[in-house]
N, C-alpha and C positions, 0 to 999 in steps of 0.2 A: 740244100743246107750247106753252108761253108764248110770246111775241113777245121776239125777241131771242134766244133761245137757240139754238146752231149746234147739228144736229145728229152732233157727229165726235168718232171717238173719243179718250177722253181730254181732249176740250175744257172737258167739265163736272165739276163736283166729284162724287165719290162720293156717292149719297144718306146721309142721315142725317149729315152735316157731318165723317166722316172723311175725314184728312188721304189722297191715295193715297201709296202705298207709293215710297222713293227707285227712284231709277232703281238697275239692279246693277252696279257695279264692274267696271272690267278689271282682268281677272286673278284673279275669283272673288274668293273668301274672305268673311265675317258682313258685314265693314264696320261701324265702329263699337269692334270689339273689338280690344281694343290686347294688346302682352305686357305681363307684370306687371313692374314696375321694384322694383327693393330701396330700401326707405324710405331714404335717406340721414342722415335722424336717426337711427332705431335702430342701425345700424351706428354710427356713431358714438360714441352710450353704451356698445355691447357695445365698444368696443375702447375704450373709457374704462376699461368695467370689466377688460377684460383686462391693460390697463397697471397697474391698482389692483395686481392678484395678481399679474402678474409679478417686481413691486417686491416686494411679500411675498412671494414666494417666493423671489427673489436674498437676502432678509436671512437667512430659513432656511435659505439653502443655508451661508453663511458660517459660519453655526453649528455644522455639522457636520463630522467629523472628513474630511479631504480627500479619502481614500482609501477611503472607507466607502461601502458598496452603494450606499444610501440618497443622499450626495450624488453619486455618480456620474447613480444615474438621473433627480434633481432638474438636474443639467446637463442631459441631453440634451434633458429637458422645454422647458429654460430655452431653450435653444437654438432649439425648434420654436415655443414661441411668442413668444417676444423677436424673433423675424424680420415678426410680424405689427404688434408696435409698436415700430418704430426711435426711439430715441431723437428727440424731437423730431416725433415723428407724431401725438400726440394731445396738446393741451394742456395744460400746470402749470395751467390754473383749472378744465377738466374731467375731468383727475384727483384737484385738492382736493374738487371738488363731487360726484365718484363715491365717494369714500373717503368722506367727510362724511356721506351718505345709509349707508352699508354702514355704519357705524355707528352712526348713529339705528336703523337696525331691528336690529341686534344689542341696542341697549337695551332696545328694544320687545319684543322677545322674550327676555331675557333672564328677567321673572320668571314667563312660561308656560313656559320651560324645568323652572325651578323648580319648579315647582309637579306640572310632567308627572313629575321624579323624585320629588317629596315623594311623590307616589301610589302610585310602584312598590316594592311589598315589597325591601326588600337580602337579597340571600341571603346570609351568611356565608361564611368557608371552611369548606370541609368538609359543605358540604350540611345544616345543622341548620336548625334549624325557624327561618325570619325572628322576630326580637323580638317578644315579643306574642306569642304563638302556643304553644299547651304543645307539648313535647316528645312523640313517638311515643311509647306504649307498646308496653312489650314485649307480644306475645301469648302468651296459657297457652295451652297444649296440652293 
């Protein structure tokens, strides 16, 4: 053994220059590993976006006749998620800037919309043959 070196345990470094392992925690557990925390930005945009549709949805709901299925069950919707953004819970500048985006990409897809009906044959009423296409023959018997 070289001069200078004690021979006890744990006094010298592990061979081959690894670090040794920490000491183990009281009270057990990895050490190290945390719980998962919820991003605080995406919460945020998601109840940005949900303030976007709330809004559009109170303007739908006005449209409809008071007493009609349809706005009854648009109230209780409204009800359930208007309780998650109280007025004054998410910002006038990050609801312009989440409306603003929901519309850039409705532009943006707008003409791959287009294009996905251009593709798909119309079928008429009545089941006849889409445009283009001959009409069924009769079969001879």
């Amino acid at each position: 053994m070289p001069e200078g070196m004690i021979d006890a345990p744990g006094a010298a470094p592990p061979p081959g220059g690894a670090a040794a392992p920490p000491p183990p925690r009281p009270g057990g557990g990895a050490g190290g590993a945390t719980m998962p925390t919820p991003n605080q930005g995406l919460e945020a945009q998601a109840l940005a976006k949900l303030a976007v549709h709330v809004q559009a949805i109170s303007l739908i709901s006005g449209v409809l006749p008071a007493g009609s299925e349809a706005a009854r069950d648009i109230r209780e919707a409204l009800n359930k998620l208007a309780k998650h953004v109280p007025p004054g819970a998410v910002s006038q500048g990050l609801q312009m800037s989440e409306a603003q985006r929901a519309l850039m990409q409705q532009r943006q897809m707008g003409p791959q919309i287009a294009a996905m009906r251009a593709s798909q044959p119309a079928m008429p009423p009545g089941g006849a043959a889409p445009p283009g296409m001959p009409p069924p023959q009769p079969q001879a018997a």
